[in-house]
N, C-alpha and C positions, 0 to 999 in steps of 0.2 A: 357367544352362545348365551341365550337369554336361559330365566328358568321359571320362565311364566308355563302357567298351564291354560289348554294343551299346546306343548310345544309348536313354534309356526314354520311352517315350510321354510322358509328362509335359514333356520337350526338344520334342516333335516340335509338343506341342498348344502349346504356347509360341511357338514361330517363326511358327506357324499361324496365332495369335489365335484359336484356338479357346476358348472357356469352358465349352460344356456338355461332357456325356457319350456325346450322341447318336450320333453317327458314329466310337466308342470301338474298337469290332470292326474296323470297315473301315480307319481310321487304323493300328492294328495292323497289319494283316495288308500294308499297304506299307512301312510300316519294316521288318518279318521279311523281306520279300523285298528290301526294301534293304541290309540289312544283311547278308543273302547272296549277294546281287550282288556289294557291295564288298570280301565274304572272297573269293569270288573270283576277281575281275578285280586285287586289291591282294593277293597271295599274298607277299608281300614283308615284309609285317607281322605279327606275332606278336599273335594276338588272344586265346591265351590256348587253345586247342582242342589245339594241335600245334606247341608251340614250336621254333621252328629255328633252329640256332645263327645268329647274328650279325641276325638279325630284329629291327627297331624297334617299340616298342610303337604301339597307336592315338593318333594326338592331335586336337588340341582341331577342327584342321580336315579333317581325316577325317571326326570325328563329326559335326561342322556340313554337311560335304557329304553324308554319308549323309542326315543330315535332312532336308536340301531337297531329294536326290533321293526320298522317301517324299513329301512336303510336291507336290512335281511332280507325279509316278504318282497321287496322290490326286484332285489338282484335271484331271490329264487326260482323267481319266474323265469326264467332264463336260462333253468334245468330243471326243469319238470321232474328230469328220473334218478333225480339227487345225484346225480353223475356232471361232472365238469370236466372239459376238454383240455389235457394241459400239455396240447403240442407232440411235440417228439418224447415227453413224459410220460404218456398214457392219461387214462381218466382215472379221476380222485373223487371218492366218494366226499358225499355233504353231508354232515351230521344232521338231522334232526330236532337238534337244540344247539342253542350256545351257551356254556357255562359260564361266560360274561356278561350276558346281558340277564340269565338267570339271575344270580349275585346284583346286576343295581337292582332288578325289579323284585326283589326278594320272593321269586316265584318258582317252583318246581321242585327240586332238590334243597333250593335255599331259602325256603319258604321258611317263615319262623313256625314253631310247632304253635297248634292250639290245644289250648287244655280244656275241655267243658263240657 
């Protein structure tokens, strides 16, 4: 996994366990929208667009939670009614958030506070 910005499909289809091509466009098009999500609600960071003085570059867990958040948005499509079918189990609800990918993208709960 590289930790270039913005992370490139080939990262995403990796975490994924993806192998084919098939689902190549749609995989795309949640990383772009992850990756502009994360410019910006993380404004903080210098991603290379509009550098601002004293702004930190992307790193390696930025780019990992941008992934999982695409990786997320992809497979949620796929339960609509935050409900997952788990067999002879019953259905399992879907959180709304994950406190993992909160935590790298330091966003939500784990947001650093601001003072000003």
């Amino acid at each position: 996994m590289t930790t270039t910005w913005p992370p490139p499909l080939e990262d995403l289809k990796a975490d994924m366990n993806v192998p084919d091509n098939q689902d190549d466009a749609l995989l795309q098009a949640n990383l772009d929208a992850a990756v502009a999500f994360v410019e910006r609600v993380r404004s903080d960071v210098d991603y290379g667009n509009f550098p601002l003085p004293g702004a930190k570059l992307p790193s390696a867990d930025l780019a990992l939670g941008t992934i999982r958040l695409a990786a997320r948005w992809f497979t949620r499509k796929r339960s609509p009614e935050a409900l997952v079918d788990m067999g002879e189990l019953g259905t399992a609800r879907i959180p709304s958030f994950d406190a993992d990918i909160d935590r790298l993208l330091r966003i939500g709960r784990s947001a650093r506070a601001i003072v000003g």
